[in-house]
N, C-alpha and C positions, 0 to 999 in steps of 0.2 A: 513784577507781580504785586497787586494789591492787598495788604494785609488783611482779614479776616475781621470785622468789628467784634468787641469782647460779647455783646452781647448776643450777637448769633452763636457765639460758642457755646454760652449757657442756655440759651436755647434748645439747642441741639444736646446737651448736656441732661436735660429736664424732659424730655423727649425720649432718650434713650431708659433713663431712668426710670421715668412711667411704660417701657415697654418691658422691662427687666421687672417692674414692680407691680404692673398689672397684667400687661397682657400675655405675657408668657405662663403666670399663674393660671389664670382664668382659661388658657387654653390646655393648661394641662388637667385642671378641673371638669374645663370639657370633650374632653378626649376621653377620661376616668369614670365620668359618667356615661358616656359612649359605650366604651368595655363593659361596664357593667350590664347596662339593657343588653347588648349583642349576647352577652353572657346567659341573663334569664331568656332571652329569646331559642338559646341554643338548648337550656334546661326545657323551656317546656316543648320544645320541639321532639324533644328524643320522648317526652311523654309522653305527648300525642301518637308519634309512631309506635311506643308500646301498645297506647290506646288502638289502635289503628289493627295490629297485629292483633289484637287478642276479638276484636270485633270480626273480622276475618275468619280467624279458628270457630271462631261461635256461628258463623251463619253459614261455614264451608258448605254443610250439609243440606242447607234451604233447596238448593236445587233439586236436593230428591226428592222434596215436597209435590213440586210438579210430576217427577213421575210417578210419585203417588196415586198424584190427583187423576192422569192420564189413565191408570191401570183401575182406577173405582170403580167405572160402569162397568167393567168386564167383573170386578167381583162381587157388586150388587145383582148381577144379571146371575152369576154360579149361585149368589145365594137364595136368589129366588129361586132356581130351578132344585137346590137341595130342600127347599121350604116345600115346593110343592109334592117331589118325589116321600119327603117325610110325613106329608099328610095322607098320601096317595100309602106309601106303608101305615100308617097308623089305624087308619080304615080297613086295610085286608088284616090286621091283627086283630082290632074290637072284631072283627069279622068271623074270625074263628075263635075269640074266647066266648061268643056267645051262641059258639054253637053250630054255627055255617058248616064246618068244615071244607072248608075250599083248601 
């Protein structure tokens, strides 16, 4: 077997050494800052779904708006006919405080 030259050793020496002295830092650097975004991401998510819920509670009831809306001519229509029956009374009353006696 062929002996190994000294200087490939230190090569490989200087090698391992900038992976031990940079690159394993810098990955755990960015690993750390990884965890952290994932982190704010997970804060404002659970926000939004609060936001989300409470938006929800607030407009549950929107939909009886429409049957509101649906049920209006029918009570525009009762109240014209209570407009008219109280005009149609208020005439047979002026009718007899002036004396008609009907």
């Amino acid at each position: 077997m062929e002996s190994v030259p000294s200087y490939v050793i230190v090569i490989w020496w200087i090698a391992l050494a900038l992976t031990a002295l940079v690159v394993l830092p810098l990955a755990v650097y960015l690993l750390n800052r990884t965890l952290t975004a994932a982190r704010r991401i997970e804060h404002n998510l659970n926000e939004a779904r609060r936001a989300a819920a409470g938006i929800q509670a607030n407009t549950r009831e929107a939909n009886q708006l429409n049957v509101t809306l649906e049920a209006a001519p029918a009570i525009v229509q009762s109240g014209a006919a209570i407009e008219s029956g109280s005009g149609e009374l208020t005439r047979t009353l002026a009718g007899r405080l002036d004396g008609d006696g009907r």
